[in-house]
C-alpha positions as CSV (number, residue, x, y, z in Angstrom):
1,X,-50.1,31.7,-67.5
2,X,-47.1,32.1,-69.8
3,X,-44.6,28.8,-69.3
4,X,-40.5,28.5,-69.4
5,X,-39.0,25.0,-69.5
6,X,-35.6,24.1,-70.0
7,X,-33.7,27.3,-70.3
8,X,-30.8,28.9,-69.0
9,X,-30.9,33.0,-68.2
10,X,-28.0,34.9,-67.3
11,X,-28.8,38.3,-68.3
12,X,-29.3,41.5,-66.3
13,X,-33.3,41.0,-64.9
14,X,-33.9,38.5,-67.3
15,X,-37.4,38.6,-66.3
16,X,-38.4,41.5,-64.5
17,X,-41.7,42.6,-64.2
18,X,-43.5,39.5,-65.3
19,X,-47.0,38.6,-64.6
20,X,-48.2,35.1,-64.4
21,X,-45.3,32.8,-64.9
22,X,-44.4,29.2,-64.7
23,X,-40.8,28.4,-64.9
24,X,-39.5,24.7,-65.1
25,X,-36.1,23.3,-65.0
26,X,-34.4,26.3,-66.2
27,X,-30.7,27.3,-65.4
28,X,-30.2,31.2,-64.0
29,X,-25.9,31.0,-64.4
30,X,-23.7,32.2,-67.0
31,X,-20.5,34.7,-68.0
32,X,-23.1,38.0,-68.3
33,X,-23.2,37.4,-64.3
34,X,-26.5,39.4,-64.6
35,X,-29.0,40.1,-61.5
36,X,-32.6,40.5,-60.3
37,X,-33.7,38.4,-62.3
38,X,-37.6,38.4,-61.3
39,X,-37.5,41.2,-59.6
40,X,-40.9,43.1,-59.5
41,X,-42.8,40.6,-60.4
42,X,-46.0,38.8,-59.1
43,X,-47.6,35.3,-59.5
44,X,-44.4,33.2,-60.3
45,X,-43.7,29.8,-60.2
46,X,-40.7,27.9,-60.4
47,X,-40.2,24.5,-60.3
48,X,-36.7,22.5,-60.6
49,X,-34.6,25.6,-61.5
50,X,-31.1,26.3,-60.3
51,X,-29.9,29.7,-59.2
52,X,-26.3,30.8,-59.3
53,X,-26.7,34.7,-59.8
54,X,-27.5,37.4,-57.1
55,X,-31.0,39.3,-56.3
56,X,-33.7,36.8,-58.3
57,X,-36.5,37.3,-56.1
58,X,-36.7,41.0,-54.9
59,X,-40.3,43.0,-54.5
60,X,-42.4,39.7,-55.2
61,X,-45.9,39.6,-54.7
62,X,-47.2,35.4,-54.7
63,X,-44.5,33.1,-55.7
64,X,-44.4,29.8,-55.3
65,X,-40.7,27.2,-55.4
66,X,-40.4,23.8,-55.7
67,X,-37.7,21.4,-55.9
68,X,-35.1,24.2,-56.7
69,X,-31.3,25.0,-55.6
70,X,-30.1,28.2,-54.5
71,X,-26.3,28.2,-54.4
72,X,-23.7,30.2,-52.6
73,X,-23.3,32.3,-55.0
74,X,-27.5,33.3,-55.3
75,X,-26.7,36.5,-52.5
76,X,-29.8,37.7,-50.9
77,X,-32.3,35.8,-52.7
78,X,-35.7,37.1,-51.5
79,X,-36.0,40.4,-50.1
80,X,-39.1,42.4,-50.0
81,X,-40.8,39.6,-51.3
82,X,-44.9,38.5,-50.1
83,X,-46.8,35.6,-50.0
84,X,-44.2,33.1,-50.8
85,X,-44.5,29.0,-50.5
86,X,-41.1,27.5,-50.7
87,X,-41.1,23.7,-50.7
88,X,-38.0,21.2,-51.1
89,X,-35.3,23.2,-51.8
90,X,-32.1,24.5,-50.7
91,X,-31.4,28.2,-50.1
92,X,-27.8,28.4,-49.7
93,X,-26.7,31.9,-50.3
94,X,-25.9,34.4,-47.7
95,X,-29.1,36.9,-46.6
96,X,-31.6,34.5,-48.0
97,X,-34.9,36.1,-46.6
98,X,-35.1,39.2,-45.5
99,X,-37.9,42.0,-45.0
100,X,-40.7,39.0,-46.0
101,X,-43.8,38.6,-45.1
102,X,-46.5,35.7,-45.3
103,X,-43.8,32.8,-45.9
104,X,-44.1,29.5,-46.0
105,X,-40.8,27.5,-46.0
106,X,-41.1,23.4,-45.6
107,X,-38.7,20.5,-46.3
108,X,-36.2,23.0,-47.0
109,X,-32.1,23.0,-46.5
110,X,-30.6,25.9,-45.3
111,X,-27.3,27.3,-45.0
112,X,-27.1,30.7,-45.1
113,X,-25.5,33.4,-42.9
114,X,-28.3,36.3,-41.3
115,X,-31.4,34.7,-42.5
116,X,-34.8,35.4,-42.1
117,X,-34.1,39.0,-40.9
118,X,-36.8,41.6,-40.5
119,X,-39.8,39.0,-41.5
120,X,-43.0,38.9,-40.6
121,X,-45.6,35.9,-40.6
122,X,-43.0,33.0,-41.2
123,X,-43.8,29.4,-41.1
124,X,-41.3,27.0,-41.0
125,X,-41.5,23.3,-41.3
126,X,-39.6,19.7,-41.7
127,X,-36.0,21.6,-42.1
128,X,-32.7,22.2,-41.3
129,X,-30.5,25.4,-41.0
130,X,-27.5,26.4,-40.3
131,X,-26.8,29.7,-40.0
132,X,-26.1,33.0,-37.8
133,X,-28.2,35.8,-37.1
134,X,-31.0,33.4,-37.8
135,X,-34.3,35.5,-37.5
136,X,-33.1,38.5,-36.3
137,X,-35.7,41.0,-35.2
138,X,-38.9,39.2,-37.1
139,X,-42.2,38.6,-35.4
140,X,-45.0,36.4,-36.1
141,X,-42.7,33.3,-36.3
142,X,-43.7,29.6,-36.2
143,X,-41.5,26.5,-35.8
144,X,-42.2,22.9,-36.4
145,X,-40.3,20.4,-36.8
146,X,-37.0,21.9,-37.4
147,X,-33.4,21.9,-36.5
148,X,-31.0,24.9,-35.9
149,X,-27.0,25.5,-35.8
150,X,-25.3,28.3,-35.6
151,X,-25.1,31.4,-33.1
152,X,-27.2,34.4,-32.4
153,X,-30.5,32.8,-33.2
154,X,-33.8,34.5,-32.8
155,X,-32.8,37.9,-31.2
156,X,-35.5,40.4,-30.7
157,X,-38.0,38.3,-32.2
158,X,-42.2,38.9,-30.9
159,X,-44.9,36.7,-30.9
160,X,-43.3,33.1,-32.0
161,X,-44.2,29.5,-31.1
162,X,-41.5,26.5,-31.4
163,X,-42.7,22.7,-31.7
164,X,-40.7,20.1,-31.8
165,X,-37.3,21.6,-32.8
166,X,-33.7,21.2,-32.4
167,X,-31.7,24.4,-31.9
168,X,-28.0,24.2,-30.8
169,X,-27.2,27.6,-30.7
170,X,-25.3,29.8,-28.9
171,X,-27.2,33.7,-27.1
172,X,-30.4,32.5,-28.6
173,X,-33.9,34.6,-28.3
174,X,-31.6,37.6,-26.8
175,X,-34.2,40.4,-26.0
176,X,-37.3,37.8,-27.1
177,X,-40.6,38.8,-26.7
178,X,-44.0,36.6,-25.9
179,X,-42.6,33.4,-27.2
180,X,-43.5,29.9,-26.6
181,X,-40.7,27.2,-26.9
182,X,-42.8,23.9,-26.6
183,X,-41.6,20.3,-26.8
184,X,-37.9,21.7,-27.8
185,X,-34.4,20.8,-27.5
186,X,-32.2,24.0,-26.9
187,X,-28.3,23.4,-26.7
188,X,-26.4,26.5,-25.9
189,X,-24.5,29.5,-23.4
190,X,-26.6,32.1,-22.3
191,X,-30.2,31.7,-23.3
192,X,-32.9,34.3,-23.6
193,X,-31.0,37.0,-22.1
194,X,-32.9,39.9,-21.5
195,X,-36.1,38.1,-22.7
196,X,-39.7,39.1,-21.9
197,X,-42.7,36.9,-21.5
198,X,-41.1,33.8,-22.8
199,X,-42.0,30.4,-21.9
200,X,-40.3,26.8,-22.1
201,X,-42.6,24.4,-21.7
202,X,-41.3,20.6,-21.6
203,X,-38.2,21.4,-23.3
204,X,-34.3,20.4,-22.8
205,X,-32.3,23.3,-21.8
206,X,-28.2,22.9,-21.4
207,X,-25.7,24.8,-21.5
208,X,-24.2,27.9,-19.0
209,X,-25.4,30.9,-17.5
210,X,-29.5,30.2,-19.1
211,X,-32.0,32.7,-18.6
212,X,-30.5,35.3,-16.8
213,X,-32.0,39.2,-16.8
214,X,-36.0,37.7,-17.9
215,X,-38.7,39.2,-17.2
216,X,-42.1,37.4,-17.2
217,X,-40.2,33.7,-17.5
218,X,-41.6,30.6,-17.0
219,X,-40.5,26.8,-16.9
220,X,-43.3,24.4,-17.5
221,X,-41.4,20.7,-16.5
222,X,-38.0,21.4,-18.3
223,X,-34.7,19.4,-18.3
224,X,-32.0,21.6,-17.6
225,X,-28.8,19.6,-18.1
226,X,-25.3,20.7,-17.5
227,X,-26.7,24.5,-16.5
228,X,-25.2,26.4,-14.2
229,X,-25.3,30.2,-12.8
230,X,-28.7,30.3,-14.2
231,X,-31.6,32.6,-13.5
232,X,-29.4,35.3,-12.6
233,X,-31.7,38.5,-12.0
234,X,-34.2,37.0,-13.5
235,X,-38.2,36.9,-12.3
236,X,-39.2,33.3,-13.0
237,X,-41.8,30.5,-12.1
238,X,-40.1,27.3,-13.1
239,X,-40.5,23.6,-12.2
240,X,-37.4,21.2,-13.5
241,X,-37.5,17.9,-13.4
242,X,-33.3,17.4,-13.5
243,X,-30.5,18.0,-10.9
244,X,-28.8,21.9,-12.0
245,X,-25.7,22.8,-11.1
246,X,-26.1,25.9,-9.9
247,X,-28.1,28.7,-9.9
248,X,-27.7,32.8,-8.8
249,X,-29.8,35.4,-7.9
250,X,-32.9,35.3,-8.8
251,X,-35.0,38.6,-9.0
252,X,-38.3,37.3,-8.4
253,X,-40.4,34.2,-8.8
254,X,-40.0,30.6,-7.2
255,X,-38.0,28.0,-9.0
256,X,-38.6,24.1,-8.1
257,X,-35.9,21.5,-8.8
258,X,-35.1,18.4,-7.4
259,X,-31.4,18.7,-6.8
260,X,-28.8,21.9,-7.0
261,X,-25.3,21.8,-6.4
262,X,-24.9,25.1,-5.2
263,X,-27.5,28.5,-4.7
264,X,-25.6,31.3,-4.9
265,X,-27.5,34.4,-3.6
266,X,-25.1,37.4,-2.6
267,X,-26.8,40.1,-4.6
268,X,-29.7,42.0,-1.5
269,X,-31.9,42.4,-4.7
270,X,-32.1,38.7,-5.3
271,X,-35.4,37.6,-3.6
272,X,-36.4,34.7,-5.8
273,X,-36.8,31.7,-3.8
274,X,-35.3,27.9,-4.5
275,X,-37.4,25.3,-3.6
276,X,-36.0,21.9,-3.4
277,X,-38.7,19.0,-3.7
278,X,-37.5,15.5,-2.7
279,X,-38.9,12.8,-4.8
């Protein structure tokens, strides 16, 4: 392994193509503005760096960051890019993962617009995002441990788990597919629209018009809090353990609630059935 410590790089693909890298503390900022600055490489480590220019980590195959800052001004930082641990650091330019597989991303800050798009095999731990577009059409995703704002999160994503998150974020898991959403808090109008096969299971759901146009949904002893119009055309099971304020049409399915305000049910398709339980 050839090592880099304490040095700033601002050059056009200051270190493209290398093989077997550890860089520490260096600086990648400067007046020759220059880009791509490890792209095509493989086996790179970076520890403590600072990135202020575009591109640094495109077509990278095993790369490992630590402790590192990507500022607004780092555009599209990894695209393309495989087998990737990122730990401790913030990614804070625009487009900051996209077409990845076989990422690891923990204790990590994010702010940055249309993340995670097109990625495959994405584990994501102990951090916070904000962001919109957040995940767009990747599969393979799983969620611990981490908090979400911002809008459009996790449309078209396939075969995800969520633990233990926080997401406030508005037309989330639009058009999801065989996702599990366990132990969650999800703040938002107009959830899972158009989902398939997606399940909430103990989770806190508010916000209006929730799941409406699902197929395959299911509601596994969920708090649904300040909801209403919900399930609309939708084919459900759900149990909920909290008083909703309304709910409409329902395709298909039985839904079990201790209180509603009003059950709306003027559509001759609508032959989902509302069971109240007194407790």
């Amino acid at each position: 392994m050839e090592y880099i410590k304490d040095r700033s790089f601002d050059e056009e693909r200051a270190l493209y193509g290398s093989d077997g890298l550890v860089v520490e503390k260096c600086r990648f900022d400067g007046p020759a503005d220059g880009e791509s600055a490890f792209k095509e490489s493989k086996n790179i480590e970076v520890k403590e760096c600072f990135f202020n220019l575009r591109y640094p980590f495109w077509h990278i195959t095993g790369l490992k960051i630590t402790g590192s800052e990507m500022t607004m001004n780092c555009r599209a930082a990894l695209w393309y890019t495989k087998n990737a641990d990122i730990d401790d650091s913030k990614l804070h330019g625009i487009k900051a993962l996209r077409e990845c597989s076989d990422i690891s991303v923990k204790n990590c800050d994010i702010i940055s617009p249309e993340f995670g798009w097109f990625v495959k095999n994405v584990r994501m731990t102990d951090s916070s995002a904000e962001s919109e577009y957040f995940m767009m059409k990747s599969e393979k995703l799983s969620f611990e441990n981490v908090s979400l704002k911002g809008k459009y999160s996790f449309q078209y994503i396939t075969d995800s788990t969520f633990e233990n998150c926080n997401f406030d974020t508005k037309d989330a898991f639009w058009h999801a597919k065989n996702v599990v959403v366990r132990n969650c808090v999800v703040k938002g109008e107009y959830l899972a629209w158009y989902s398939e096969n997606v399940t909430f299971d103990n989770c806190t759901i508010s916000g209006t018009q929730p799941l409406c146009y699902c197929k395959g949904l299911t509601l596994i002893n969920c708090k649904m809090i300040d909801t209403d119009l919900a399930f609309e055309k939708s084919e459900v099971e759900a149990t909920i353990t909290t008083p909703v304020i309304s709910v409409k049409n329902p395709k298909k399915g039985t839904i079990s609630l201790p209180q509603v305000s009003e059950i709306i049910m003027d559509d001759p398709e609508a032959k989902g059935e509302v069971v109240v339980e007194d407790k």
